[in-house]
N, C-alpha and C positions, 0 to 999 in steps of 0.2 A: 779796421784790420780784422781778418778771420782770424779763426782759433786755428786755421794750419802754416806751413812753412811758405816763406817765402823767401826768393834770393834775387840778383842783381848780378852780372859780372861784375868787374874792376878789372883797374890795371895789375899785372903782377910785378912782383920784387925782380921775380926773373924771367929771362924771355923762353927757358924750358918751362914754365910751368903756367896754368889757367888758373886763373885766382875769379874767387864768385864772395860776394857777403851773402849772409844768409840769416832769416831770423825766426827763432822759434819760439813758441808759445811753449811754454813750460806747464809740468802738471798742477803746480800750485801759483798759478797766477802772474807769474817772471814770465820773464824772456831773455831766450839768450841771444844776441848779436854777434856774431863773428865772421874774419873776412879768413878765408881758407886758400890756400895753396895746391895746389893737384901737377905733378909730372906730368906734360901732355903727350909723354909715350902713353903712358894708364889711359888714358883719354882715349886718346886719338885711336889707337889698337883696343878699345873696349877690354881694358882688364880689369881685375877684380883689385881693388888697392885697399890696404888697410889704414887703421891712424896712426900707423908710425911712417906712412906714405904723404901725408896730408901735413903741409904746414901752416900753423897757426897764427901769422902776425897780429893778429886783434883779437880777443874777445873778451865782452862784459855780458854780465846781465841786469837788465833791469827790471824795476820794479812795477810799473805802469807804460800803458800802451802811451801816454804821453811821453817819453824816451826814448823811443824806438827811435826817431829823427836822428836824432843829437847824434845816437850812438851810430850808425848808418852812417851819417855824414863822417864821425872820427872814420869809421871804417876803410873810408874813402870811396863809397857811391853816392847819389844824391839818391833819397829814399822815396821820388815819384819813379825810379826804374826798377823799385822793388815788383814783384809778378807772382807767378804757379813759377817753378822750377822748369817747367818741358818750357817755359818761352823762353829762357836763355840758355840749354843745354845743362844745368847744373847736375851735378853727377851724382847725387847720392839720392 
């Protein structure tokens, strides 16, 4: 895995919103895992959305790049679709 972000869609909770996991390399070594929520008005009309716009169903972080799966998978993607962000649209 690189030291930068990568994400995945998923399905969402709700059929208004785009949900993506996403997983970052933290400054000291972690990583965070999380599957996020976005209103596909924001989206779709390219708005500016804050985190009180973004819902959080998942996130953990873990400690080694061995994790990352497990936690992907709770997520709910299989973590071979994980990518660069511009290949699945992910918004941030």
């Amino acid at each position: 895995m690189t030291r930068t972000l990568v994400s995945a869609r998923r399905k969402s909770e709700s059929v208004d919103r785009y949900s993506w996991v996403w997983v970052l390399p933290l400054p000291d070594g972690r990583f965070r895992v999380a599957a996020i929520e976005v209103p596909k008005q924001l989206v779709d009309n390219d708005k500016c959305f804050f985190e009180e716009d973004i819902y959080t169903p998942y996130l953990k972080i873990v400690d080694t790049v061995d994790r990352i799966d497990e936690a992907v998978r709770e997520a709910g993607v299989n973590p071979a679709d994980l990518d660069a962000p511009w290949h699945n649209n992910f918004p941030l």
